[in-house]
C-alpha positions as CSV (number, residue, x, y, z in Angstrom):
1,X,7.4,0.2,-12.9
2,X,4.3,-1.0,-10.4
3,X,1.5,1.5,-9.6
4,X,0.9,1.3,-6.3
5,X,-1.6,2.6,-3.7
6,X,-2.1,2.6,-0.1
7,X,-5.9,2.4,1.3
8,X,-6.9,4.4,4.2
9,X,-8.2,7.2,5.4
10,X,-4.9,8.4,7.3
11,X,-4.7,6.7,9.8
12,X,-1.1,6.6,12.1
13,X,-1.1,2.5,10.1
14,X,-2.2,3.9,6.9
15,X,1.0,6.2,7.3
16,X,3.6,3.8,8.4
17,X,2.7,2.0,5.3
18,X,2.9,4.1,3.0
19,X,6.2,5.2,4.1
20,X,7.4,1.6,4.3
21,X,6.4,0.8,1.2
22,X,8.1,3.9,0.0
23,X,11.3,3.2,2.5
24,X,11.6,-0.5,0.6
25,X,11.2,1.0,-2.8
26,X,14.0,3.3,-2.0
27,X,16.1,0.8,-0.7
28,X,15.9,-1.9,-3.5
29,X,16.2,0.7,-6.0
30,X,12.8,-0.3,-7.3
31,X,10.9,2.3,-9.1
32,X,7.3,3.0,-8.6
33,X,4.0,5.1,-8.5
34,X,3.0,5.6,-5.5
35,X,-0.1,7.3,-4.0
36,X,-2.9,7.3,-1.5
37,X,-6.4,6.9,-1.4
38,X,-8.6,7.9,1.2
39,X,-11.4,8.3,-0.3
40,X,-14.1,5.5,1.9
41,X,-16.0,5.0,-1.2
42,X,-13.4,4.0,-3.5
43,X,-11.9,1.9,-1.0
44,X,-14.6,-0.3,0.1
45,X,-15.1,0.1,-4.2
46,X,-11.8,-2.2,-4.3
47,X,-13.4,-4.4,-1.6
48,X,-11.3,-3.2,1.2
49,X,-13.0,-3.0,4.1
50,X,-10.4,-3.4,6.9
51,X,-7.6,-0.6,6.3
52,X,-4.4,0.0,6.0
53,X,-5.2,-1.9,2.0
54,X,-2.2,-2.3,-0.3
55,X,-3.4,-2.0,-4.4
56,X,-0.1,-3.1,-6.4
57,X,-1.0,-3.0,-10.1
58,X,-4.8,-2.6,-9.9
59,X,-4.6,-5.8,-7.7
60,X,-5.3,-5.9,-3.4
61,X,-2.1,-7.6,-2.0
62,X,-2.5,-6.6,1.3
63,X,-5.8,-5.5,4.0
64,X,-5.6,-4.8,7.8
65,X,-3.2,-4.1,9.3
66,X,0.7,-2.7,8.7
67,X,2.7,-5.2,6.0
68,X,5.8,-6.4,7.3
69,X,9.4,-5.5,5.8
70,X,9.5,-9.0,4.1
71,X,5.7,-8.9,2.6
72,X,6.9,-5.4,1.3
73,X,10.3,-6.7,-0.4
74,X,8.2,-9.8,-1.9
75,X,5.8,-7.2,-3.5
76,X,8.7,-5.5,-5.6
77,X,10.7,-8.7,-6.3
């Protein structure tokens, strides 16, 4: 199961995201954690500074901008 968290401080890209990520999840019968953090401290903490950020396993994957479909499906592979 991957823990995964979506940067941002709610945002309409910080949204799409997170429901994409959850959308693909769904989809590929993948099982994750997922959850949000919008908290500006703890993000730039990660070393996010450009938002929507993408933390898969205690790891940044992703910074800046909505992940496509196919970045998404890659993640969960």
């Amino acid at each position: 199961m991957k823990t995964i968290q979506i940067l941002g401080t709610g945002c309409a890209n910080c949204t799409n995201t997170f429901r994409l990520v959850e959308e693909v999840a769904r989809a590929k019968g993948v099982d994750i954690v997922l959850s949000k953090v919008e908290d500006l401290p703890s993000i730039v903490r990660l070393g996010v500074i450009s938002t929507p950020g993408v933390v898969i396993d205690g790891q940044v994957v992703h910074a800046g901008g909505v992940p496509s479909r196919e970045q998404v499906e890659r993640w969960l592979r």
